[in-house]
C-alpha positions as CSV (number, residue, x, y, z in Angstrom):
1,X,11.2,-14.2,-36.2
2,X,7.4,-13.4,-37.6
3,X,7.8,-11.0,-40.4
4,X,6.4,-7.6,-39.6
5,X,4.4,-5.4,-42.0
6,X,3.5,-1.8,-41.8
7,X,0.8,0.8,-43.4
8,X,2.6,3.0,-45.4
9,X,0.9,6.5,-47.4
10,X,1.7,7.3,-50.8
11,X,0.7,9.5,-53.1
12,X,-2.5,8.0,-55.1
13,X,-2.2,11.2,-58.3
14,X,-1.1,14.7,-58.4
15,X,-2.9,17.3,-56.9
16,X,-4.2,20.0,-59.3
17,X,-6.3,21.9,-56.5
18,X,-7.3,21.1,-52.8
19,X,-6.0,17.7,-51.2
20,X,-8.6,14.9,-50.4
21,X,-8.5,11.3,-49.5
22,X,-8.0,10.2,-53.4
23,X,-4.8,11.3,-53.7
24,X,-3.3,9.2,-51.2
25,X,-3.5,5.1,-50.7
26,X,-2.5,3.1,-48.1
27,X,-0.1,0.4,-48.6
28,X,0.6,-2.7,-46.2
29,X,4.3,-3.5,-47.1
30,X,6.6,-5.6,-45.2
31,X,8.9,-4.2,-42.9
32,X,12.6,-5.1,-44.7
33,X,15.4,-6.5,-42.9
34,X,17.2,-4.3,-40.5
35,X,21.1,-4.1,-41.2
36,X,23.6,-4.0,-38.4
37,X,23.7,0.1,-38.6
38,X,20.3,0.6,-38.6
39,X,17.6,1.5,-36.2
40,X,13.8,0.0,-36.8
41,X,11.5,2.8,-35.7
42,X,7.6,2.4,-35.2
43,X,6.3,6.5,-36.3
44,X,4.0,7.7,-33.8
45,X,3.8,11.6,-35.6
46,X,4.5,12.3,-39.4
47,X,5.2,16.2,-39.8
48,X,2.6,17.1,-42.5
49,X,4.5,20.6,-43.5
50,X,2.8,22.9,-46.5
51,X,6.4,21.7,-48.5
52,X,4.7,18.0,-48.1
53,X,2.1,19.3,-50.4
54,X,4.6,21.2,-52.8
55,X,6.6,18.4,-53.3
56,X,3.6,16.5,-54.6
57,X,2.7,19.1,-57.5
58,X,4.8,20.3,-60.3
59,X,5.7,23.8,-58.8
60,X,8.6,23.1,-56.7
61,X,12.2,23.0,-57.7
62,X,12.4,20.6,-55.0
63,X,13.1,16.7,-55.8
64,X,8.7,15.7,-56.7
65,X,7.0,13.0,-55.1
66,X,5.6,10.6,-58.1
67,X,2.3,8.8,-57.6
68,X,2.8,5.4,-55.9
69,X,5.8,7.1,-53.5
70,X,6.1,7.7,-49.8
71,X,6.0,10.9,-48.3
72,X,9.3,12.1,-47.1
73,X,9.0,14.4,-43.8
74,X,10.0,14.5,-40.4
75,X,8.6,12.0,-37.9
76,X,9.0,10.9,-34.1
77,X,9.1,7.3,-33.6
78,X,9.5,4.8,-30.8
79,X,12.9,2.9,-31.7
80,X,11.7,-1.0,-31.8
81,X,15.1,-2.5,-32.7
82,X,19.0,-0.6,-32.6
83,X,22.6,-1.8,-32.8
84,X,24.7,-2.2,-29.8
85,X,25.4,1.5,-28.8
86,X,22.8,2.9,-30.3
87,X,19.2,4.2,-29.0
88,X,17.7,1.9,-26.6
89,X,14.7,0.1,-27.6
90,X,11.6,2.2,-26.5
91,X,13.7,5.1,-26.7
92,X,11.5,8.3,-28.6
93,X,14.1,9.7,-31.2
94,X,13.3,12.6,-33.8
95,X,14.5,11.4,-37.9
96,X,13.4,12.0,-41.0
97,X,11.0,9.5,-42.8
98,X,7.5,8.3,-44.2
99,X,3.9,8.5,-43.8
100,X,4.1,5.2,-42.4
């Protein structure tokens, strides 16, 4: 089987004042091996919630996103791959996961 890459987002530097395109990058990575209980989903919408942009600063008492991380939100993907009894392929499912 080809080995599949994605674009991933992460966070470029910290925000001190209003977002712009330098504090994100965009990564190609390759897409890991899926275990048996996983599902391989391709994100068609990333949530991009005001906490996405707390998370990146120093003011939350929530778990920070360092430079060169993902963002962590809610996404709705197309599944691609599942295990047996899970979501059929093409399925849309709701999960939490990247920018990517």
């Amino acid at each position: 089987m080809e080995q599949l890459s994605g674009r991933q987002i992460v966070l470029a530097e910290r925000p001190a004042d209003r977002l712009t395109e330098r504090h994100f990058a965009v990564r190609v990575v390759p897409v890991p091996e899926r275990r048996p209980d996983e599902v391989l989903i391709r994100v068609i919408f990333a949530q991009v919630p005001p906490a996405a942009r707390a998370v990146m600063t120093t003011t939350t008492p929530f778990p920070r996103t360092a430079p060169g991380d993902g963002i962590f939100t809610a996404v709705v993907g197309e599944v691609v791959e599942a295990p047996a009894g899970g979501p059929a392929p093409g399925a849309i499912v709701t999960c939490f996961g990247g920018w990517e």
